[in-house]
N, C-alpha and C positions, 0 to 999 in steps of 0.2 A: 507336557508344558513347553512353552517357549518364552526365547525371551528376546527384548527388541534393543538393538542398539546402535550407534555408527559403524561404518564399515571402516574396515582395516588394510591400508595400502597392499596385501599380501590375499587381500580377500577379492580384490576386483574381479580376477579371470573369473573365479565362483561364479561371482555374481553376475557377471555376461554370458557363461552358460547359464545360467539358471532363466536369464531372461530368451534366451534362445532356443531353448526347449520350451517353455510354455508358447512363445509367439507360435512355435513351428507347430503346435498341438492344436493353437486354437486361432491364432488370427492369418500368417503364415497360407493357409489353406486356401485362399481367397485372393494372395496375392498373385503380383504377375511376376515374373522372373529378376525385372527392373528391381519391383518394388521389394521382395523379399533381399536384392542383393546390398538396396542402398537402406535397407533397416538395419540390418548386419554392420554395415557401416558404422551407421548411428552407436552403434551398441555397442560395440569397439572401441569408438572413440570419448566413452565413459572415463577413461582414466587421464584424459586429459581436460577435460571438463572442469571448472570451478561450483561446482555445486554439492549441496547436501544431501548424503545417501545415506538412509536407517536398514538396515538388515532383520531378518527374523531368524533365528537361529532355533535348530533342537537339536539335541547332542552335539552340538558345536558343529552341526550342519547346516548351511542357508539354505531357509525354505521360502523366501521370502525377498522382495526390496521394495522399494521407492527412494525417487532420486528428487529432489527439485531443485530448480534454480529459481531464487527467492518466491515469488508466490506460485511458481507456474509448475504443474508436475510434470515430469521429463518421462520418467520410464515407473510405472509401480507394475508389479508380477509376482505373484504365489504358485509354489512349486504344483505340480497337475496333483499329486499325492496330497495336498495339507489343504484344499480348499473346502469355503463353507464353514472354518473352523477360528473364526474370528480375526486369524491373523491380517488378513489387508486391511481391515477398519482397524486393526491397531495400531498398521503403521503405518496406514493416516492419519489416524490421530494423534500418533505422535511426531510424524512431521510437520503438522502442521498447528499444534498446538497453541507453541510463541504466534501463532500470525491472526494478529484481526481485521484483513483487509482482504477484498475480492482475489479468490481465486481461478489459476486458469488452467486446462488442461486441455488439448487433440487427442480426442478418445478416439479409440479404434469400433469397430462394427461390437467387436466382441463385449467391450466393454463400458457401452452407452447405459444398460440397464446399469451396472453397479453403480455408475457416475450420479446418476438420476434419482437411486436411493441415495445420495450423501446430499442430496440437493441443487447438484448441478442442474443447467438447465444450455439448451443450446443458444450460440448467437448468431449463428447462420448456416447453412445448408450442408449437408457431406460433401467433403472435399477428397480431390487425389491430386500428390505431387508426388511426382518422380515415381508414381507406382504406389506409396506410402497413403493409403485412404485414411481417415478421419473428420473427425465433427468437432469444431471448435464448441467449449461449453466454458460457461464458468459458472461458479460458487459464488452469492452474494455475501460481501462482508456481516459480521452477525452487529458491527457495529452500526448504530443510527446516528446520522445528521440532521438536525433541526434546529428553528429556531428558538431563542431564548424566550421562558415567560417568566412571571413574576415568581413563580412559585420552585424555581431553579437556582432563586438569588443567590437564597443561602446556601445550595450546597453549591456551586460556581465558586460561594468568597470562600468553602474548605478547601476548594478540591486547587487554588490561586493557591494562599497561604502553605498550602503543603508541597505543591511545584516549584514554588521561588524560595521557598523558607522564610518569606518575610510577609508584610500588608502592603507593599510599596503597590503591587501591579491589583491587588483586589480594590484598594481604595482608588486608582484609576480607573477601574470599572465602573464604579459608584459612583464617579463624578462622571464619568463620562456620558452615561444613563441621561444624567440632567442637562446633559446640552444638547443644543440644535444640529449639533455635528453626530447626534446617534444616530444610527440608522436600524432599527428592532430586527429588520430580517435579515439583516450582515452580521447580528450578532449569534452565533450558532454555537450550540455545546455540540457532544459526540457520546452517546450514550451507549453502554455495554449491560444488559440482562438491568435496564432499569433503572441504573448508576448512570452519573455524570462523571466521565471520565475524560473530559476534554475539554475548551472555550478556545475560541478565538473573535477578534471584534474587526470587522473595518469599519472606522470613522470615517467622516466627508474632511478633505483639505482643501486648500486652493495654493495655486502655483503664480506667484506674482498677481493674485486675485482673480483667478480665472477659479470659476467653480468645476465642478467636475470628477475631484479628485477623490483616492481616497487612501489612507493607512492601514497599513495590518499591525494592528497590535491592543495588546498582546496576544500570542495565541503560546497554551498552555496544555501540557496532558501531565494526568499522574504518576505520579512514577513508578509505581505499580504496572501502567500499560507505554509507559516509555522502549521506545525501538520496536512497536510492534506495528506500523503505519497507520495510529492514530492522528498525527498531526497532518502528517500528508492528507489525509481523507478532510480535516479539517479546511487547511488551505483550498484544496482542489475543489473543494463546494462552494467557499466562498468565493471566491474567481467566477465557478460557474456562474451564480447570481449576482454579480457585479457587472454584466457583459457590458449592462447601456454606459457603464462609466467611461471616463478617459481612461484612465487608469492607475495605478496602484505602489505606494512607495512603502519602505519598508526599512527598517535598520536591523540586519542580521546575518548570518553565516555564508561568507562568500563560495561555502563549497556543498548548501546545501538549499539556500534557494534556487539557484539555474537551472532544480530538476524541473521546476514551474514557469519558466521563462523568463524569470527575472534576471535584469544584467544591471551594469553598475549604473545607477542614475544620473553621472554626470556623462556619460554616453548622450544623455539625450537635452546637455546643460541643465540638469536639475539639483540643484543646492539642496543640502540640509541645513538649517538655521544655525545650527550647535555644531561643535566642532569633534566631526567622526572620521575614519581611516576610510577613503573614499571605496574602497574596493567592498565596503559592509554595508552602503548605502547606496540600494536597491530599487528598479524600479518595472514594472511590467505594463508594458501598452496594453491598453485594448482596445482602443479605438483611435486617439490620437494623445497629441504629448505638446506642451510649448514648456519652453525654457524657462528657468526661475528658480529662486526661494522659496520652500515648500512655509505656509503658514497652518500649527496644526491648534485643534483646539485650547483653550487656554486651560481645561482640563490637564492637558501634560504638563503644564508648569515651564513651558519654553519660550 
């Protein structure tokens, strides 16, 4: 039996041998002098790395790793002794368990078939740098994006009420439905095995009456799939589908929308009607921008 767990600051060297004996068994063989010296590198420079690495241990021996740095895997390897015996799907599975967003990995020669069986899939041709060959692949998220239909109402107003703890933002939804400022296919849930585990809505605004615009809000995930890049997947879809618009204003987290290109909206003189902390009031071009007072549905009651 084994068992899986984080590695331990006293456990690294292990675990850079372990990866350097399996490279040299199986991928190693292929390289060129460059590339085996600047993988070495790589592998060395594990312990100053900020990333998460699961071990698999038997008798309190690593037989076993994987490393990743948030979705992307760095380094995974089982001992030449222990393979075939479940342990690298385990600790796949359990590094990547918390994650329900695209994954991404540069498989080696050696290790395209394992990749292939967990359902990677390649996004462009084999590559070599620095001597170091590999095939970029990734992993489709198991989460879906689509858009809302009627038949989603009800569980959209649970899945609100359980996210904010109150009906403030589902009864925004409800009204928002009934007005001219809805847009059906900017409003998108994110579904998990079936479940609605996500919404967000962009409404149409106008900026000193200029049509064009539009809101993000609200967008919601449960708290169940909270920190696992359900919302991101959210926003990032609807951006996608919003391209012909001007673009997108927002009231929220000055250190977590920028990952989406949003910057402070009075960068580009654009007013919130209400009075908010300018650095929270957000806005994302995508095509052009004029200055103004943002006027939003009378659905939000501003």
């Amino acid at each position: 039996m084994y068992s899986i767990g984080l590695v331990k600051a006293d456990e690294i060297k292990e675990v850079s041998d372990l990866v350097k004996q399996v490279f040299d068994t199986y991928v190693g063989v292929e390289y060129s002098e460059e590339g085996r010296k600047n993988f070495y590198y790589f592998v060395d420079a594990i312990k100053n790395r900020e990333t998460l690495i699961y071990v698999a241990k038997v008798d309190q021996k690593i037989v076993g790793m994987i490393e990743m740095r948030k979705n992307h895997i760095c380094l995974w390897f089982v001992h030449t002794n222990y393979l075939h015996q479940g342990i690298g799907k385990s600790l796949f599975n359990r590094a990547t368990s918390h994650l329900l967003c695209e994954l991404s990995v540069n498989a080696s020669n050696y290790a395209i078939r394992a990749y292939e069986s967990l359902g990677f899939k390649p996004t462009g041709d084999l590559q070599e740098k620095d001597g170091i060959v590999f095939l970029p692949m990734i992993k489709d998220s198991p989460v879906i994006i689509e858009q809302e239909c009627e038949k989603d109402y009800e569980f959209i107003a649970e899945m609100l009420q359980t996210s904010f703890k109150s009906d403030e933002e589902m009864m925004l939804v409800n009204r928002l439905r009934g007005t001219s400022e809805y847009i059906p296919e900017l409003s998108l849930v994110a579904k998990y095995n079936n479940k609605i585990i996500g919404h967000c809505m962009l409404t149409k605004v106008t900026i000193n009456n200029h049509q064009g615009y539009l809101a993000l809000a609200p967008v919601a995930v449960h708290p169940d799939f909270q920190g696992k890049s359900v919302g991101s997947q959210l926003i990032k879809e609807s951006i996608s589908r919003a391209k012909e618009y001007k673009g997108i204003v927002l009231l929220g987290h000055q250190d977590y929308y920028p990952r989406f290109g949003f910057v402070k909206a009075s960068n580009y003189g654009i007013k919130c009607p209400f009075k908010v902390p300018d650095e929270n009031y957000m806005y994302l071009e995508l095509n052009e921008s004029e200055s103004g007072t943002v006027q939003y549905s009378e659905a939000f009651g501003v």
